[in-house]
C-alpha positions in Angstrom: 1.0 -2.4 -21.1 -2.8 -2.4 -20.6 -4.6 -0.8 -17.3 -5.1 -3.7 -15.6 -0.9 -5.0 -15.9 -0.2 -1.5 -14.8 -2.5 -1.8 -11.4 -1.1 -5.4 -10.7 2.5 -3.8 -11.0 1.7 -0.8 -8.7 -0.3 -3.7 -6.7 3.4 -5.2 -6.5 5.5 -2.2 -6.1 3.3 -1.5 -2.7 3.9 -5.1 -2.1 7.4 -4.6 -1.8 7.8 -1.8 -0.1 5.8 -3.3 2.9 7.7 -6.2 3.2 10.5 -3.7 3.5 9.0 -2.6 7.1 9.2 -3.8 10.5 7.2 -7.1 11.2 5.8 -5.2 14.2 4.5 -2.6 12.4 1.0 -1.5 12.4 -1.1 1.1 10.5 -4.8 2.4 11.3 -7.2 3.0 8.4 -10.4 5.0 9.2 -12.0 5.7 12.3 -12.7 2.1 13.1 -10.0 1.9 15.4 -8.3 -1.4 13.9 -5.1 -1.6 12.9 -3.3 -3.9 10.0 0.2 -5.4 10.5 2.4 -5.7 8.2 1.5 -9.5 6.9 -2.6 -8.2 6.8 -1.2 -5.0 4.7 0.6 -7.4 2.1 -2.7 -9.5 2.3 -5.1 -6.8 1.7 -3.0 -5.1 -0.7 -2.6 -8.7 -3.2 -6.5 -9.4 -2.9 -7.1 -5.9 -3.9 -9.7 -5.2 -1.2 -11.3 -2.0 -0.3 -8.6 -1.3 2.5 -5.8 -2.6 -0.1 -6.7 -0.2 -2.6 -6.4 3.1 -0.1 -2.7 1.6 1.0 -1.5 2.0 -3.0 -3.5 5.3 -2.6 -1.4 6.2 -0.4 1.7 4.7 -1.3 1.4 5.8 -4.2 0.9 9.9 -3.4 3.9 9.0 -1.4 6.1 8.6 -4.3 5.0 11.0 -6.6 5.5 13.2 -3.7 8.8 12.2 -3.4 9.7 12.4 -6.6 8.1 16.3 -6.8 10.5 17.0 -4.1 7.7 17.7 -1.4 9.3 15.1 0.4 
């Protein structure tokens, strides 16, 4: 599996872990003082945008987390 299979996949574990919240949720990114539901999340997330790539980021020191036991 090459880099770029291995980001889609991630791309596609965050994927499903978002659909797995509330419809009603929201989450703030920055200072900007927008927030993203959770169908903009999944959006921003599959077209791999600036604010798509910091939710794996954080997804993604989430589960390692979790799977460190921190969690």
């Amino acid at each position: 599996m090459n880099n770029k299979e291995k980001e889609e996949l991630i791309r596609q574990i965050v994927i499903e872990r978002v659909k797995s919240m509330s419809p009603n949720v929201q989450i703030g990114l920055g200072s900007g003082g927008d927030f993203l539901n959770r169908d903009e999340i999944i959006n921003e997330v599959s077209s791999n945008t600036p604010s798509g790539k910091k939710i794996v980021e954080i997804q993604l020191k989430y589960i390692r987390a979790l799977k460190q036991g921190i969690l």
